[in-house]
N, C-alpha and C positions, 0 to 999 in steps of 0.2 A: 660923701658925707664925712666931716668931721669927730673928731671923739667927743668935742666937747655937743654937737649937735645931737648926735648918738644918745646923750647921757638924757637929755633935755626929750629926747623922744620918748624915750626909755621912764621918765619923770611921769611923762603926760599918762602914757598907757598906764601906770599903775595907778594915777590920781580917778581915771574914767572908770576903772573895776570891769567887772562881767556885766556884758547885757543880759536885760532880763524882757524875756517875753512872753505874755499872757494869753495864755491861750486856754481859759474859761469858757464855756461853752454860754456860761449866764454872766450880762457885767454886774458887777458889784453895787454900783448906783447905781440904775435904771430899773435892774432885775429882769432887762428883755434876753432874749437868746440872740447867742452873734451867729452868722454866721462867715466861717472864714473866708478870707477870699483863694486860699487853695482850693476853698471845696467850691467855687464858684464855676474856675473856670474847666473843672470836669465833668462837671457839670452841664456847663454849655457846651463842653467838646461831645458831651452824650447826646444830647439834645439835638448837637449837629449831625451827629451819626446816624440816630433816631429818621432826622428825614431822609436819609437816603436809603434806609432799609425795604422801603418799598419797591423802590429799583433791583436791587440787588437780591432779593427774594422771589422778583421775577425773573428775570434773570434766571436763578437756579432751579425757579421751575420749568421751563423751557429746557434747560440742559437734561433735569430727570428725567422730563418726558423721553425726550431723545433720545436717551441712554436706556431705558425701558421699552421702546418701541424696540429698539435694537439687539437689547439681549431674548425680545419674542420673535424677531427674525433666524435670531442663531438656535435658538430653541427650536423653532420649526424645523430650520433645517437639519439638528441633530436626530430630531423626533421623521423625521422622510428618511436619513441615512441611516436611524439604525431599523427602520421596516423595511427597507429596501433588502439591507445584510441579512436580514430573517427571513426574508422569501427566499434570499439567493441561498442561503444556506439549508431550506428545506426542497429545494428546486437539487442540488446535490446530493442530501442523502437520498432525494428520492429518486435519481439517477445511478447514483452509485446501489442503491439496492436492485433497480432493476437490473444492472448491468451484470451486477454478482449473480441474480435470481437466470439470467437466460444464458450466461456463464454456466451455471451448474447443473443445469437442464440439458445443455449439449454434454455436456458429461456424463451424465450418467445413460443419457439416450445411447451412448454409442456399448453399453455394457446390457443393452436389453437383452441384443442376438443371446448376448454370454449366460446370463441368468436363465434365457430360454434352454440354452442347452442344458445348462448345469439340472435345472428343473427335471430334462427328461433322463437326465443320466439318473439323476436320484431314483425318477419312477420305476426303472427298470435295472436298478441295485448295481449300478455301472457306477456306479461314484465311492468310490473306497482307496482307501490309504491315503497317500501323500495327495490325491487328486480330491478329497474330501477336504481335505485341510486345507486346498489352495482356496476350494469352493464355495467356503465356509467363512473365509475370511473376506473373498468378493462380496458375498453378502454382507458380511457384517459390514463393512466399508459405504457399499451404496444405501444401507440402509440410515448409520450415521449422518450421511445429508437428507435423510427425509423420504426416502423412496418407501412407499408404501405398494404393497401387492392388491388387490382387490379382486373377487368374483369367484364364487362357491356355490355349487348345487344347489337349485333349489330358492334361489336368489329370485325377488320379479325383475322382471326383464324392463329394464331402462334404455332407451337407445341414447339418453348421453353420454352412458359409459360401457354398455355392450354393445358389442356388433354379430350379428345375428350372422354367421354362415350357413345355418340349416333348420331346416322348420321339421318339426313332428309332431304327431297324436301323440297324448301323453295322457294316464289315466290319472286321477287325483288330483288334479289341477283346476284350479277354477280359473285362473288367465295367464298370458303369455310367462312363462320360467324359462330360467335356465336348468336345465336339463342333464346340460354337460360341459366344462368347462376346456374347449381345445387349448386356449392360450390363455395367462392368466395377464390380466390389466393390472397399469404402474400407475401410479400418482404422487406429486410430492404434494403436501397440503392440498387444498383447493383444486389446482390444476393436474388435470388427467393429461399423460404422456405419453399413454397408448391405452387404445379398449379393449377391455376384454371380449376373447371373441368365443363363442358361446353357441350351443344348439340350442335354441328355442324350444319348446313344448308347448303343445295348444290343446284346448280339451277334445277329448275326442265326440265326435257328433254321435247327436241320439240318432237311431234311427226313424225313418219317416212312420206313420204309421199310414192303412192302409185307410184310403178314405171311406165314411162310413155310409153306407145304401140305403135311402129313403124308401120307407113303404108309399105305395099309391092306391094302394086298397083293392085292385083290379085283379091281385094275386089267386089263383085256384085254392081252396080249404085244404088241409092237409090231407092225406087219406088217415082215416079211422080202421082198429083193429075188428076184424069181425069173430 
């Protein structure tokens, strides 16, 4: 392009000024409402959009479903592995308690003999000095896991937990007692470890009386004083 073209371009543009465009919502002579045609064709783009939302909303409901059956599958299965881990873990400690419980039963069973002795050393004032203090402290020991002593004169006589060596007449007694206690019975809680062994007493029998002689009437009078 030339200068002198240039100049001549340069002319026109300032002869034509700024466009100007109207964009009233109401026109001036008619007094109708316009509407533009930007807003048209968004309009129509919405409208278009509009019919396929039916598709596409099924569609998405298919997929929730899906994804909801799925998250109640993993649900299940979280809901089965952790009652399974519960049982298993109640299945252990209740192995592991037995295991401790017949663990420390053979323990202290093997300190019966010992406590028997120590027992009779006591009876008969044999347990003194250093051999008091060793004895004293076995007991204290097997008692700290639970060992308890059971059966004292005078006791009624249970054969779950006595064992009878000897039977006797015994006055004051209305039924079987222990009477005298040979060996004294262990128990920890609940379970008995050994029975006490015991001499029974039983009341002593009345005696018979002698049966009594009917009259028959056929008897001689007594004799009379003269």
């Amino acid at each position: 392009m030339t200068d002198r073209e240039r100049e001549e371009q340069q002319a026109s543009d300032q002869h034509q000024g700024p466009t100007v465009r109207d964009r009233r919502r109401i026109d001036p002579e008619t007094f109708e409402v316009r509407e533009p045609q930007s807003a048209a064709a968004p309009a129509g783009s919405a409208a278009a959009e509009g019919d396929q939302v039916p598709t596409g909303a099924a569609g998405g409901n298919e997929q929730v479903d899906e994804l909801q059956a799925q998250l109640g599958e993993r649900t299940a299965d979280l809901q089965r592995l952790q009652a399974e881990y519960v049982n298993y873990k109640r299945r252990v400690d209740r192995d592991r308690d037995l295991t401790r419980k017949v663990a420390l039963e053979g323990f202290v069973k093997d300190f019966l003999p010992v406590l028997d002795d120590l027992r009779s050393a006591r009876e008969h004032g044999e347990l003194t000095g250093a051999f008091k203090a060793v004895g004293d402290e076995v007991e204290r020991i097997t008692s700290r896991h639970g060992l308890e002593t059971f059966g004292a004169k005078g006791d009624p006589f249970d054969p779950h937990i006595h064992d009878a060596l000897m039977q006797v007449e015994a006055e004051e007694v209305d039924g079987p007692t222990c009477v005298e206690i040979l060996q004294p019975g262990y128990r920890i809680g609940e379970r008995v470890l050994r029975p006490a062994r015991v001499a029974v007493g039983e009341p002593a029998a009345a005696p018979a009386a002698p049966p009594a002689v009917e009259s028959t009437g056929d008897e001689p009078p007594a004799p009379t004083e003269q």
